[in-house]
Wavefront OBJ file of the C-alpha trace (Angstrom):
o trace
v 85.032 88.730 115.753
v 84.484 91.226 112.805
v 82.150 89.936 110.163
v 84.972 90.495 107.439
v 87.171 88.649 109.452
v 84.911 85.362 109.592
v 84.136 85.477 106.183
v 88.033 85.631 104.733
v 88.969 82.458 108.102
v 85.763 80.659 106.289
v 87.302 80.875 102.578
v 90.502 80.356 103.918
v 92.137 83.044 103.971
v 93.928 85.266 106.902
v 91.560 88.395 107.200
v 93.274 91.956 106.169
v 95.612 93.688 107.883
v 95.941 97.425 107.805
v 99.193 98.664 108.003
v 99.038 102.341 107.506
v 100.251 103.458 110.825
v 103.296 101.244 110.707
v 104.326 101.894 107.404
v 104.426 105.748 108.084
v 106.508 105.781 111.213
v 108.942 103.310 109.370
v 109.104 105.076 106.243
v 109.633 108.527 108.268
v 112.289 107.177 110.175
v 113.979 105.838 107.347
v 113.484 109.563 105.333
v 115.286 110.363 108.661
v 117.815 108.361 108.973
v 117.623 107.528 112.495
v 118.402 104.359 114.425
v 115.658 102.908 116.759
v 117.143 104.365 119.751
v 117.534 107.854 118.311
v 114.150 108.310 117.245
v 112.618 106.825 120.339
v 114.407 109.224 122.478
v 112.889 111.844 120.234
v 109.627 110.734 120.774
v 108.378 112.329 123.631
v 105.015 114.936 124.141
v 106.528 118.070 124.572
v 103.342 118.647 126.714
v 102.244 115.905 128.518
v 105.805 114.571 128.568
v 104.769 111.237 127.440
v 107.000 108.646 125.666
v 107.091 105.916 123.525
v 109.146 103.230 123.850
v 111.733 101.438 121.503
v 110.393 98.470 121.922
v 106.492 99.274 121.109
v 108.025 101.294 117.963
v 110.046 97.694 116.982
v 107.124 95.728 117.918
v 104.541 98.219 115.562
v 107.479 98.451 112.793
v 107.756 94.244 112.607
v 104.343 93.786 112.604
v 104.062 92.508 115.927
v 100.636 93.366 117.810
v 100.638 96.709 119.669
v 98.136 98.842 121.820
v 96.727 100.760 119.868
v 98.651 104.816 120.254
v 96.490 107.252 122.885
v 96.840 110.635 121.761
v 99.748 111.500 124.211
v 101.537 109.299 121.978
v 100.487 109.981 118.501
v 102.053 113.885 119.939
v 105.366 112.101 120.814
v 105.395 109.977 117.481
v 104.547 113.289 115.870
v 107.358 114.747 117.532
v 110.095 112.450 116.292
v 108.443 111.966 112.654
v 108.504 115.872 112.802
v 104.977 115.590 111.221
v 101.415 117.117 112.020
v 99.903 114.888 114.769
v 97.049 115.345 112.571
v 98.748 112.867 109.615
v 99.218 110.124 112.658
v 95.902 110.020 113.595
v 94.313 109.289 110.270
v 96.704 106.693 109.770
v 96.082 105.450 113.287
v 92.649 105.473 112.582
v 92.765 103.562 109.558
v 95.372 101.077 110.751
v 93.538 100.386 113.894
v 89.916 100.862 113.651
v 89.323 100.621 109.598
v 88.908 104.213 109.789
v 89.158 105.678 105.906
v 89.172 109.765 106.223
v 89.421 109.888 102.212
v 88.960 107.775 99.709
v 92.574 108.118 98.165
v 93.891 106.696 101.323
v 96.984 109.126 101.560
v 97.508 110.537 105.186
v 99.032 113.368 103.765
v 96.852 114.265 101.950
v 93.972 114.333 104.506
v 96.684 116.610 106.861
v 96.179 119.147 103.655
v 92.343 119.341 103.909
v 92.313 119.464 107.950
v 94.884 123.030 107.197
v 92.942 124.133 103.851
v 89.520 124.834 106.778
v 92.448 127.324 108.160
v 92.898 129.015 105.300
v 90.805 132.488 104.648
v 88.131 131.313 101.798
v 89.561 134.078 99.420
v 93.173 132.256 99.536
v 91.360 129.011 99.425
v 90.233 129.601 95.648
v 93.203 130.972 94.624
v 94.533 127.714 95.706
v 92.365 125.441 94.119
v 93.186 127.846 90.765
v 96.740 126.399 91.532
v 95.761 123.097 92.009
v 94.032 122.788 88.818
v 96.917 124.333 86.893
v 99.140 121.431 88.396
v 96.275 118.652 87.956
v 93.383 119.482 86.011
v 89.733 118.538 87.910
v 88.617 115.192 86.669
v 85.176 115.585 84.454
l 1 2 3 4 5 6 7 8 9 10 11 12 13 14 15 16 17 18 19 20 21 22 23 24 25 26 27 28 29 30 31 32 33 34 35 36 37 38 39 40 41 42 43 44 45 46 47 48 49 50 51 52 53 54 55 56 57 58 59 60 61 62 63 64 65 66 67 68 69 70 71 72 73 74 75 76 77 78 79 80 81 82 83 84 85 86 87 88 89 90 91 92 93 94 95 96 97 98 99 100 101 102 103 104 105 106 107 108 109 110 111 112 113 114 115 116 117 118 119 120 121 122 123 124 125 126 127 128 129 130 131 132 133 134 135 136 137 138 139
Protein backbone atom coordinates (compact mmCIF):
# COMPACT_ATOMS: atom_id res chain seq x y z
CA UNK A 1 0.00 0.00 0.00
CA UNK A 2 1.18 3.57 -1.05
CA UNK A 3 2.39 5.65 1.83
CA UNK A 4 -0.24 8.45 0.86
CA UNK A 5 -2.75 6.00 0.89
CA UNK A 6 -2.11 4.82 4.65
CA UNK A 7 -1.80 8.09 5.85
CA UNK A 8 -5.40 9.57 4.40
CA UNK A 9 -7.17 5.40 5.73
CA UNK A 10 -5.30 6.53 9.20
CA UNK A 11 -7.05 10.14 9.37
CA UNK A 12 -9.97 8.75 8.01
CA UNK A 13 -10.28 9.55 4.98
CA UNK A 14 -10.56 7.47 1.47
CA UNK A 15 -7.07 8.12 -0.22
CA UNK A 16 -7.21 10.22 -3.72
CA UNK A 17 -8.35 9.15 -6.71
CA UNK A 18 -7.06 10.38 -10.01
CA UNK A 19 -9.42 10.61 -12.57
CA UNK A 20 -7.77 12.21 -15.49
CA UNK A 21 -7.96 9.42 -17.91
CA UNK A 22 -11.65 8.88 -17.35
CA UNK A 23 -12.71 12.24 -17.43
CA UNK A 24 -11.07 12.78 -20.95
CA UNK A 25 -12.52 9.84 -22.78
CA UNK A 26 -15.99 10.86 -21.24
CA UNK A 27 -15.77 14.38 -21.94
CA UNK A 28 -14.52 13.53 -25.68
CA UNK A 29 -17.23 11.33 -26.25
CA UNK A 30 -19.68 13.63 -25.07
CA UNK A 31 -17.90 16.69 -27.45
CA UNK A 32 -18.75 13.79 -29.87
CA UNK A 33 -21.83 12.91 -29.38
CA UNK A 34 -21.57 9.30 -29.57
CA UNK A 35 -23.37 6.50 -27.77
CA UNK A 36 -21.24 3.80 -25.97
CA UNK A 37 -21.57 1.42 -28.71
CA UNK A 38 -20.61 3.87 -31.45
CA UNK A 39 -17.52 4.98 -30.03
CA UNK A 40 -16.39 1.56 -28.95
CA UNK A 41 -16.70 0.28 -32.39
CA UNK A 42 -14.51 3.21 -33.31
CA UNK A 43 -11.99 2.31 -31.07
CA UNK A 44 -9.83 0.07 -32.67
CA UNK A 45 -5.64 0.34 -33.53
CA UNK A 46 -5.60 0.92 -36.99
CA UNK A 47 -2.23 -0.98 -36.67
CA UNK A 48 -2.19 -3.56 -34.35
CA UNK A 49 -5.95 -3.97 -34.82
CA UNK A 50 -6.58 -3.94 -31.21
CA UNK A 51 -9.91 -3.02 -29.50
CA UNK A 52 -11.43 -1.82 -26.62
CA UNK A 53 -14.38 -2.93 -25.34
CA UNK A 54 -17.75 -1.22 -24.31
CA UNK A 55 -17.77 -2.55 -21.30
CA UNK A 56 -14.04 -1.58 -20.02
CA UNK A 57 -14.94 2.06 -21.54
CA UNK A 58 -18.41 1.91 -19.10
CA UNK A 59 -16.52 0.37 -16.39
CA UNK A 60 -13.44 3.35 -16.70
CA UNK A 61 -16.32 6.09 -17.42
CA UNK A 62 -18.39 4.98 -13.92
CA UNK A 63 -15.53 4.80 -12.01
CA UNK A 64 -15.40 1.24 -11.73
CA UNK A 65 -11.73 -0.33 -11.47
CA UNK A 66 -10.07 -1.07 -14.83
CA UNK A 67 -6.65 -2.49 -16.14
CA UNK A 68 -4.81 -0.06 -16.59
CA UNK A 69 -4.76 0.84 -21.00
CA UNK A 70 -1.45 -0.94 -22.85
CA UNK A 71 -0.46 1.18 -25.57
CA UNK A 72 -2.38 -0.85 -28.29
CA UNK A 73 -5.21 0.62 -26.58
CA UNK A 74 -4.42 4.13 -25.72
CA UNK A 75 -3.97 3.98 -30.14
CA UNK A 76 -7.59 2.64 -30.34
CA UNK A 77 -8.94 5.16 -27.61
CA UNK A 78 -6.97 7.70 -29.60
CA UNK A 79 -8.66 6.60 -32.56
CA UNK A 80 -12.24 7.11 -31.47
CA UNK A 81 -11.43 10.40 -29.31
CA UNK A 82 -9.80 11.46 -32.69
CA UNK A 83 -6.96 12.84 -30.44
CA UNK A 84 -3.02 12.50 -30.38
CA UNK A 85 -2.27 9.18 -28.58
CA UNK A 86 0.20 11.38 -27.08
CA UNK A 87 -2.75 13.45 -24.90
CA UNK A 88 -3.96 9.71 -23.63
CA UNK A 89 -0.91 8.75 -22.33
CA UNK A 90 -0.22 11.67 -20.07
CA UNK A 91 -3.54 11.37 -18.79
CA UNK A 92 -3.07 7.63 -18.44
CA UNK A 93 -0.07 8.27 -16.73
CA UNK A 94 -1.37 10.56 -14.31
CA UNK A 95 -4.62 8.69 -13.69
CA UNK A 96 -2.87 5.47 -13.17
CA UNK A 97 0.54 5.80 -11.90
CA UNK A 98 0.46 9.57 -10.29
CA UNK A 99 2.39 10.49 -13.21
CA UNK A 100 2.30 14.64 -13.48
CA UNK A 101 4.07 15.60 -17.05
CA UNK A 102 3.39 19.45 -16.14
CA UNK A 103 2.59 21.18 -13.43
CA UNK A 104 -0.70 22.80 -14.90
CA UNK A 105 -2.08 19.37 -15.16
CA UNK A 106 -3.79 19.93 -18.67
CA UNK A 107 -3.19 16.93 -21.12
CA UNK A 108 -3.53 19.17 -23.81
CA UNK A 109 -1.42 21.14 -23.09
CA UNK A 110 1.51 18.70 -22.59
CA UNK A 111 0.35 17.19 -26.39
CA UNK A 112 1.48 21.02 -27.42
CA UNK A 113 5.03 20.79 -25.95
CA UNK A 114 5.62 16.98 -27.18
CA UNK A 115 4.74 18.83 -31.14
CA UNK A 116 6.53 22.33 -30.27
CA UNK A 117 10.26 19.71 -30.17
CA UNK A 118 8.88 19.20 -33.98
CA UNK A 119 8.84 22.45 -34.81
CA UNK A 120 12.11 24.11 -36.65
CA UNK A 121 13.65 26.43 -33.66
CA UNK A 122 13.24 29.56 -35.98
CA UNK A 123 9.25 28.93 -36.07
CA UNK A 124 9.47 28.02 -32.47
CA UNK A 125 10.25 31.78 -31.41
CA UNK A 126 8.05 33.21 -33.61
CA UNK A 127 5.61 31.20 -31.74
CA UNK A 128 6.38 31.98 -28.39
CA UNK A 129 6.24 35.92 -29.86
CA UNK A 130 2.54 34.79 -30.43
CA UNK A 131 2.07 33.31 -27.32
CA UNK A 132 3.08 36.23 -25.39
CA UNK A 133 0.91 38.57 -27.45
CA UNK A 134 -2.13 36.27 -26.39
CA UNK A 135 -0.80 35.80 -22.63
CA UNK A 136 1.90 37.87 -21.50
CA UNK A 137 5.00 35.73 -19.61
CA UNK A 138 4.41 35.86 -15.92
CA UNK A 139 7.38 38.05 -14.10
Amino acid sequence: MAANDEQSREHGREPERRTQFADLIRRRRSELNESLDTFAKKAIDPVSGVRVTRGWIYRLETGEPVTPPVYEELCALAQACDLPVEQLQDAAGQQFHGVDPLKSGSTEATAYVRKLDRVPADQRERLLRLIDTLVPPEE
